[in-house]
MMTF fields as JSON, N, C-alpha, C and O atoms, coordinates in Angstrom:
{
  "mmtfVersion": "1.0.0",
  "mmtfProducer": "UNKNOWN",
  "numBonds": 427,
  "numAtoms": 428,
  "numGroups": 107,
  "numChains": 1,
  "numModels": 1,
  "chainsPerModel": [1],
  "groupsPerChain": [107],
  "chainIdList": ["A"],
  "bondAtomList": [4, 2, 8, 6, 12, 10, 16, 14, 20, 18, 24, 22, 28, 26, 32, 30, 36, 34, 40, 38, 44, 42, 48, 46, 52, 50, 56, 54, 60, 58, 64, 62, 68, 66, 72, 70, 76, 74, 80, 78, 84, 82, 88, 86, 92, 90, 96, 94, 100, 98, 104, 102, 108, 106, 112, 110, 116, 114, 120, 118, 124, 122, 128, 126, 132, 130, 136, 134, 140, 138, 144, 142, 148, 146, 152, 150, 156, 154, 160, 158, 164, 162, 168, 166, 172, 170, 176, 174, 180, 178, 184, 182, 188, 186, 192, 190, 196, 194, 200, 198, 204, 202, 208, 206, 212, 210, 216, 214, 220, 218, 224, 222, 228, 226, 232, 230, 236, 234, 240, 238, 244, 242, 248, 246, 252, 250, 256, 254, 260, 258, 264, 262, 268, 266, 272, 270, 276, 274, 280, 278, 284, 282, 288, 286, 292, 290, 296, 294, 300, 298, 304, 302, 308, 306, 312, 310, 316, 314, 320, 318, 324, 322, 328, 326, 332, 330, 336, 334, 340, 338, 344, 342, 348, 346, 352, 350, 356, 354, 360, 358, 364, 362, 368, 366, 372, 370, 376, 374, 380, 378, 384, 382, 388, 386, 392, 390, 396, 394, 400, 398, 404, 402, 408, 406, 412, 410, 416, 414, 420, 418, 424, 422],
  "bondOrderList": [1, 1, 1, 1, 1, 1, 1, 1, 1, 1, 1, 1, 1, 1, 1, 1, 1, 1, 1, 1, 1, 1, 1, 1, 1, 1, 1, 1, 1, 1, 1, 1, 1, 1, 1, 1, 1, 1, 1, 1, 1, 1, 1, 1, 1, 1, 1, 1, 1, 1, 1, 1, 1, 1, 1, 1, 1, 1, 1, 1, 1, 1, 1, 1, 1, 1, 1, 1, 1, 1, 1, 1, 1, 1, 1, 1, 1, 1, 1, 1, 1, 1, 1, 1, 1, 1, 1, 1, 1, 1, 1, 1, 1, 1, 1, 1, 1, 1, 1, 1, 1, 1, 1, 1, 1, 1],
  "groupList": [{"groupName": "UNK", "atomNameList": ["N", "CA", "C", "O"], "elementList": ["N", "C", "C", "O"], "formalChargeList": [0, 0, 0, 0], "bondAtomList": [1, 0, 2, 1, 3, 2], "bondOrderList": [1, 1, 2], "singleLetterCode": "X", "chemCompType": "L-PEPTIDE LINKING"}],
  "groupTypeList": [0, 0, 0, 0, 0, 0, 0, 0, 0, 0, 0, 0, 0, 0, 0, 0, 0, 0, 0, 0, 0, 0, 0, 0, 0, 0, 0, 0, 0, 0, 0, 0, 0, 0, 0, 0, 0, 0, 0, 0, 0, 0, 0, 0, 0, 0, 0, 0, 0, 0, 0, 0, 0, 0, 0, 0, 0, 0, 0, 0, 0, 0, 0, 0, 0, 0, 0, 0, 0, 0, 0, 0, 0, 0, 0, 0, 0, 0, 0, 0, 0, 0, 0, 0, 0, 0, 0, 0, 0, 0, 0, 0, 0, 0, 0, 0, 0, 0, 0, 0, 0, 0, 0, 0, 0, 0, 0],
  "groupIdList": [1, 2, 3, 4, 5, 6, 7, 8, 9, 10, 11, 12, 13, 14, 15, 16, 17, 18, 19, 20, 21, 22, 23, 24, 25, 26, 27, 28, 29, 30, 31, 32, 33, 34, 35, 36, 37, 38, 39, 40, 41, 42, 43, 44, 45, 46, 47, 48, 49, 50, 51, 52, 53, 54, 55, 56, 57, 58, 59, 60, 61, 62, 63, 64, 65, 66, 67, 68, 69, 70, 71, 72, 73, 74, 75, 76, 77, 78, 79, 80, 81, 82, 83, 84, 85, 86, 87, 88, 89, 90, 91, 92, 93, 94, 95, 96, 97, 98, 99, 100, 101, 102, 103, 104, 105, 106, 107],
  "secStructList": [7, 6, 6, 6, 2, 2, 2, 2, 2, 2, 2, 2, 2, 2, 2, 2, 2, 1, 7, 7, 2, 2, 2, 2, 2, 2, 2, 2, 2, 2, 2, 2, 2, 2, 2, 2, 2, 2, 2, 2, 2, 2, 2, 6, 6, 7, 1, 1, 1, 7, 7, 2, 2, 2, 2, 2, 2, 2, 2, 2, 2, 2, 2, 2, 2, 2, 2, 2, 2, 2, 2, 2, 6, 6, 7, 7, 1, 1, 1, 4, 4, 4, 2, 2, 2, 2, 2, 2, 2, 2, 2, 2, 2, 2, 2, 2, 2, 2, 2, 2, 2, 6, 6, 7, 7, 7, 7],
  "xCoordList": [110.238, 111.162, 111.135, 111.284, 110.956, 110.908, 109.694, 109.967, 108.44, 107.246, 108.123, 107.959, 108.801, 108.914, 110.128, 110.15, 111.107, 111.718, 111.527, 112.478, 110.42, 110.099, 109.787, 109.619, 109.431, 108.619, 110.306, 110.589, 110.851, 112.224, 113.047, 113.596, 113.038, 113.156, 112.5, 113.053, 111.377, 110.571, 110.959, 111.348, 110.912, 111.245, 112.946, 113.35, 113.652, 115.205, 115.119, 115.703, 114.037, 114.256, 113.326, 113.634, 112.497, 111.62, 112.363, 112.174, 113.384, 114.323, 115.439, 115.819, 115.645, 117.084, 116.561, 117.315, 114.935, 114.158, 113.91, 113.937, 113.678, 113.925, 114.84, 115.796, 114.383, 115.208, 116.082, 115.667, 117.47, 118.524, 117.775, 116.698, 118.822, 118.102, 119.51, 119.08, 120.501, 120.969, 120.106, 119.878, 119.604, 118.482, 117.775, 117.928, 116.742, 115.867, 116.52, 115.715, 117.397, 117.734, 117.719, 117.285, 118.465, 119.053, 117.473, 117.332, 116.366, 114.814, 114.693, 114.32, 115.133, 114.195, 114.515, 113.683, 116.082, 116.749, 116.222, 115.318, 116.35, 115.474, 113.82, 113.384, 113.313, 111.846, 111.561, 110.654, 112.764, 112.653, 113.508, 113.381, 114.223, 114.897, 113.572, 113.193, 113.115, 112.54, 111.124, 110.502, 110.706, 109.642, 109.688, 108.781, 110.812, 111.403, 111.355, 110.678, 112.139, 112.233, 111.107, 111.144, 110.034, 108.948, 108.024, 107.507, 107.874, 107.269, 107.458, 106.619, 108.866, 109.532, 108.921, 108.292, 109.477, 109.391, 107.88, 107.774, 106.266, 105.205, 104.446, 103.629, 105.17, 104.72, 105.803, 105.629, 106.476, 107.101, 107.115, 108.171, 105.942, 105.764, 104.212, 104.078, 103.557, 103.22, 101.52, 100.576, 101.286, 99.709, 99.514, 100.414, 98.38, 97.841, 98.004, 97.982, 98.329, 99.087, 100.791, 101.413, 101.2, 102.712, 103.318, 103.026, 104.06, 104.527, 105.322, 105.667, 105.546, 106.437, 107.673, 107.921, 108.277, 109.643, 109.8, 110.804, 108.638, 108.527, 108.025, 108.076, 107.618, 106.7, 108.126, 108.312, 108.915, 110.293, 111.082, 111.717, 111.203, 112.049, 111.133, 111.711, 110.289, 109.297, 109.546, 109.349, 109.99, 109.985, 111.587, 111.843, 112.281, 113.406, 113.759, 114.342, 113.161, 113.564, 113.038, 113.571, 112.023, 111.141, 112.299, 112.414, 113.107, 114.225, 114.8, 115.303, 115.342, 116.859, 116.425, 117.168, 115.24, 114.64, 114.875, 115.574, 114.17, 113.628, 115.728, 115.896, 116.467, 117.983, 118.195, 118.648, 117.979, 118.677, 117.717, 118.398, 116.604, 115.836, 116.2, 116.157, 116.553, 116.906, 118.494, 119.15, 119.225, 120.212, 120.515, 121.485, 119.601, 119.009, 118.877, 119.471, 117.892, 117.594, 118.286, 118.018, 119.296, 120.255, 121.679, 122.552, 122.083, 123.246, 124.233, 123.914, 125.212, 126.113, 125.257, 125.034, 124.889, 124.724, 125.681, 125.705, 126.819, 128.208, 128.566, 129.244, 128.042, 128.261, 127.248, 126.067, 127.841, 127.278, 125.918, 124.913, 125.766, 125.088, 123.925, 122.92, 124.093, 123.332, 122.635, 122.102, 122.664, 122.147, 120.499, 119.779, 120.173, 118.588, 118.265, 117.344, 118.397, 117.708, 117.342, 116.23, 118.964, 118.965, 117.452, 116.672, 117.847, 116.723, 115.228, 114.396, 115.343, 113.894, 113.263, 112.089, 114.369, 113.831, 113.707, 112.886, 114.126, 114.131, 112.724, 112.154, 112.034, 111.176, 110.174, 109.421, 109.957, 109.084, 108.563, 107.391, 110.186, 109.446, 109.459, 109.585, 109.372, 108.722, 107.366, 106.468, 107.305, 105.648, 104.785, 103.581, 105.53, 104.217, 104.673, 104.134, 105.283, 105.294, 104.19, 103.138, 104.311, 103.591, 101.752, 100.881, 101.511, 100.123, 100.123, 98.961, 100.361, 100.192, 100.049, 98.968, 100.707, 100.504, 99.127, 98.221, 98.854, 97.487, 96.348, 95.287, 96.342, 95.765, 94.98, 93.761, 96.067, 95.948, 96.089, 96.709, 95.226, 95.146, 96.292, 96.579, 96.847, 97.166, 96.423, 95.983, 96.143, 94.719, 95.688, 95.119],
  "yCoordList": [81.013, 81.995, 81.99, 83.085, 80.852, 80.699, 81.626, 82.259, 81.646, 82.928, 84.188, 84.545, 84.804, 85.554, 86.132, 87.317, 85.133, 85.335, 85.834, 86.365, 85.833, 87.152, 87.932, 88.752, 88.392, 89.665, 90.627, 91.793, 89.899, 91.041, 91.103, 92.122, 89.845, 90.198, 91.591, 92.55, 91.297, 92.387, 93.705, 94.604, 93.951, 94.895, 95.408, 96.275, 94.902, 95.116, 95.746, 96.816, 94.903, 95.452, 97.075, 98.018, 97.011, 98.405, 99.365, 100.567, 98.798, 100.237, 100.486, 101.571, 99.608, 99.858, 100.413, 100.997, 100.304, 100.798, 102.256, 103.279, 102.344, 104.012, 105.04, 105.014, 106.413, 106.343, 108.107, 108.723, 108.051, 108.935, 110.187, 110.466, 111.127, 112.708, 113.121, 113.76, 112.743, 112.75, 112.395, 113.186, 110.97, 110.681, 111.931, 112.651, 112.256, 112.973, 114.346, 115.224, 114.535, 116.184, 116.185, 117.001, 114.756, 114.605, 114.56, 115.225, 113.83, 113.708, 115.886, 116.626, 116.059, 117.525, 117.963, 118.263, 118.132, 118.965, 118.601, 119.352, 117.127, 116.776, 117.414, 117.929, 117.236, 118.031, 119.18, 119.587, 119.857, 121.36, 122.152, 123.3, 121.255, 121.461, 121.172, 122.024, 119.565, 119.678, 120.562, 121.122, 120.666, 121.371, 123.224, 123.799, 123.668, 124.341, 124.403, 124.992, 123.731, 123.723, 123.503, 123.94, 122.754, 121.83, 123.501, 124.044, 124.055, 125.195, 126.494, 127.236, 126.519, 127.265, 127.329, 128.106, 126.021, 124.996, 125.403, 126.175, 124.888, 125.005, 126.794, 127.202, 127.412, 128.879, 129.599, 130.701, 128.99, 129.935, 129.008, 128.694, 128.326, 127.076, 128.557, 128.774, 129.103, 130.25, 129.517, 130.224, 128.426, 128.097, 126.573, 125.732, 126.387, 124.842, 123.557, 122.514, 124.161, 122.909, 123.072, 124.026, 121.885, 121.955, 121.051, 119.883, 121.752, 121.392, 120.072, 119.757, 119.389, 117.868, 118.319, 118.025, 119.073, 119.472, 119.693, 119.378, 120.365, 120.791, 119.36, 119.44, 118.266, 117.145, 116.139, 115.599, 116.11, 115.655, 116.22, 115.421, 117.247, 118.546, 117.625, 117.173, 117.608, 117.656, 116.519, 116.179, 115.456, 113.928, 113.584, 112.814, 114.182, 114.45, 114.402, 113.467, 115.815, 116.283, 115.388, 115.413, 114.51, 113.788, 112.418, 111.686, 112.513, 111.431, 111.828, 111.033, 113.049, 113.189, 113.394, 113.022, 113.974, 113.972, 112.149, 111.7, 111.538, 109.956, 109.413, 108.564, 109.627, 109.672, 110.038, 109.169, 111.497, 111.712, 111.078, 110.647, 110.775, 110.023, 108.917, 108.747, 108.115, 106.577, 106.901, 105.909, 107.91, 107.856, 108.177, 107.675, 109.119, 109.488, 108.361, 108.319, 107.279, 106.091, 104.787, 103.887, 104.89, 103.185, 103.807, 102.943, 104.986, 105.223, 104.771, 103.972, 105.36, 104.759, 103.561, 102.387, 104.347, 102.636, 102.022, 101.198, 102.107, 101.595, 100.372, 99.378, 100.643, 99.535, 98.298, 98.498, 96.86, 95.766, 95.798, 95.958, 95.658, 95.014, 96.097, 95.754, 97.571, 98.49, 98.793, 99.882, 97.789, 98.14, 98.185, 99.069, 96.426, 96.234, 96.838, 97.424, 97.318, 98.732, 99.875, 100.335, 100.348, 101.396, 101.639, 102.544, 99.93, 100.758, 100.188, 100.162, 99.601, 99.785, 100.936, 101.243, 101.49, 102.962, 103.868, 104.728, 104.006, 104.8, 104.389, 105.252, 102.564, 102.624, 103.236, 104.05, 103.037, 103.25, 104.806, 105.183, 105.898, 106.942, 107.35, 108.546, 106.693, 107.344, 106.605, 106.967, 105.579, 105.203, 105.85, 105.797, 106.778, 107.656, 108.781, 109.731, 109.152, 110.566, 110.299, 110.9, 109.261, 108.946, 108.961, 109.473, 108.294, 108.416, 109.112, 108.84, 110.171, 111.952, 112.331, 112.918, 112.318, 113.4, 112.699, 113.515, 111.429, 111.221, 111.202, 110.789, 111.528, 111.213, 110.128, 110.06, 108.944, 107.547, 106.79, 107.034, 105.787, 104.889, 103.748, 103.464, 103.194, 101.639, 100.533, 100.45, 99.649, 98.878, 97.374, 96.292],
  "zCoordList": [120.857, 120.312, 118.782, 118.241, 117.965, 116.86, 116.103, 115.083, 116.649, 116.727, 116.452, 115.286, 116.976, 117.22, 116.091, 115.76, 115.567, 114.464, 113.434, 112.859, 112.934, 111.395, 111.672, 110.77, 113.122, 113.56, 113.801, 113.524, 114.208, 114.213, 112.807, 112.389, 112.151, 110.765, 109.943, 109.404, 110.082, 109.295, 109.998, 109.252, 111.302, 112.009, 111.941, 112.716, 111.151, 111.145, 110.017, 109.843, 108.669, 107.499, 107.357, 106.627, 108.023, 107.956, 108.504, 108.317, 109.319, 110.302, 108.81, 108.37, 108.471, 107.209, 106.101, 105.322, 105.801, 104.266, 105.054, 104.37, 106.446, 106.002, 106.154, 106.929, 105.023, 104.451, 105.976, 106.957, 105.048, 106.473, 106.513, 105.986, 107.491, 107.746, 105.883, 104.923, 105.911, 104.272, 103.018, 102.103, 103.096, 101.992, 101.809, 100.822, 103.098, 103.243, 102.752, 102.441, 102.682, 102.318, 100.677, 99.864, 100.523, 98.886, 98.162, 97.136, 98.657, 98.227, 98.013, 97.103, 99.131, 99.145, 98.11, 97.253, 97.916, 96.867, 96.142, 95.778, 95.317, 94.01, 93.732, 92.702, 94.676, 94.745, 94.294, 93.568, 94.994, 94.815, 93.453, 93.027, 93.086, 92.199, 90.696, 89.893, 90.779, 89.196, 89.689, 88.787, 90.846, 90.662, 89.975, 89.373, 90.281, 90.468, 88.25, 87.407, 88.247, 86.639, 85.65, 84.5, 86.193, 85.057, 85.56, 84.583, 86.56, 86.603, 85.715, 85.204, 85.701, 84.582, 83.163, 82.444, 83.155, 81.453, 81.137, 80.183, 81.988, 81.965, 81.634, 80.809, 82.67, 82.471, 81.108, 80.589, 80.903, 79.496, 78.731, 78.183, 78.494, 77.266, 76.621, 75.416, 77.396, 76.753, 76.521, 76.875, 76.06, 75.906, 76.266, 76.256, 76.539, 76.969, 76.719, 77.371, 74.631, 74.166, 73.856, 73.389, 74.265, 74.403, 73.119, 72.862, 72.535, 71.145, 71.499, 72.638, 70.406, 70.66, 71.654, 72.823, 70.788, 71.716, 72.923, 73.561, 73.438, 75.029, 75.91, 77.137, 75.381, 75.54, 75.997, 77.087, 74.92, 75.025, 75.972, 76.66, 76.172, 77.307, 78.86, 79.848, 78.705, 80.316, 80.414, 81.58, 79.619, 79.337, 79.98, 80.905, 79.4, 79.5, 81.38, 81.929, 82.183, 82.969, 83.887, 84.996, 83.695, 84.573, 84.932, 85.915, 83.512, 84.082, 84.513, 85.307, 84.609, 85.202, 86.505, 87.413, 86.798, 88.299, 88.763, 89.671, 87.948, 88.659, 88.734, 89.61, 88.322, 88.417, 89.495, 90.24, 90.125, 91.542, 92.353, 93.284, 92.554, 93.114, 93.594, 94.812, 92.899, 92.945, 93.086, 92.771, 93.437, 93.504, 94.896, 95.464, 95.551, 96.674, 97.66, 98.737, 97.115, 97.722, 97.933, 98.728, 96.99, 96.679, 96.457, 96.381, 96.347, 96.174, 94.801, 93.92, 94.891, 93.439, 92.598, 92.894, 91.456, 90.389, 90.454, 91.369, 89.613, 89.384, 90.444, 90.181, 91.503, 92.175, 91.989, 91.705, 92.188, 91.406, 92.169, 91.476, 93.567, 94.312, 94.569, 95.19, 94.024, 93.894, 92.518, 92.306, 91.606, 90.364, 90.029, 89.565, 90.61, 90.884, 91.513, 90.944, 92.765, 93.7, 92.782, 92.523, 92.199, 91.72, 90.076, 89.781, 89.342, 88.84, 88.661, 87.754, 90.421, 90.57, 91.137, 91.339, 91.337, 92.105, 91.161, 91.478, 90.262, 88.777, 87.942, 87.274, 88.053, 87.028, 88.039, 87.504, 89.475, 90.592, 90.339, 90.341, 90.04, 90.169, 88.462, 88.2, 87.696, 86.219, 86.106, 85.346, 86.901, 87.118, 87.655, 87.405, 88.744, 89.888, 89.183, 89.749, 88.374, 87.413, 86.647, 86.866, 85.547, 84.743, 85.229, 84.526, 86.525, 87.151, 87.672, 87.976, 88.362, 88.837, 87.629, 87.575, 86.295, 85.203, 84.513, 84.344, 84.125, 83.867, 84.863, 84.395, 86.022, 87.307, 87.236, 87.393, 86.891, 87.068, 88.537, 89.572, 88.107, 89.708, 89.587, 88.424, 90.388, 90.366, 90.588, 91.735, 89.836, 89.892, 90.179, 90.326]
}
């Protein structure tokens, strides 16, 4: 029986890491929302190169996206025991922003 003890461990924690049919809605909205905006921002930025300001603006929005994200996923910062979740889920998704926009690998 002792065998068999991390296998339901691991199996308790993979049922609790994923994420609700709520998470899943709160993910969509966020999706659809900055995609929704950086598309905007991109087509009425007007040419290829994007001035500092707009660089800062896209910089900007990429956080407030990676915010409902991790807010999506861990719920209330403010709460103590939700803080490390909260912002590992915040550096997680300005890291896979950051490598989608350079079409960087993780090595």
């Amino acid at each position: 029986m002792k065998f068999c003890a991390p296998f339901v461990l691991i199996g308790a924690v993979l049922l609790a890491a994923r994420p609700s049919r709520a998470q899943d809605q709160c993910l969509t909205d966020a999706i659809q929302a900055y995609t929704k905006l950086k598309t905007e921002a991109l087509l009425g930025a007007g040419s290829s190169v994007l001035s500092t300001q707009m660089q800062v603006g896209l910089r900007r929005m990429e956080e407030a996206f990676c915010f409902r994200v991790a807010f999506c996923l861990t719920g209330e910062p403010n709460v103590s025991a939700r803080q490390i979740p909260y912002a590992v889920e915040f550096s997680r998704c300005l890291r896979d922003e950051t490598l989608e926009k350079y079409n960087a690998e993780v090595k």
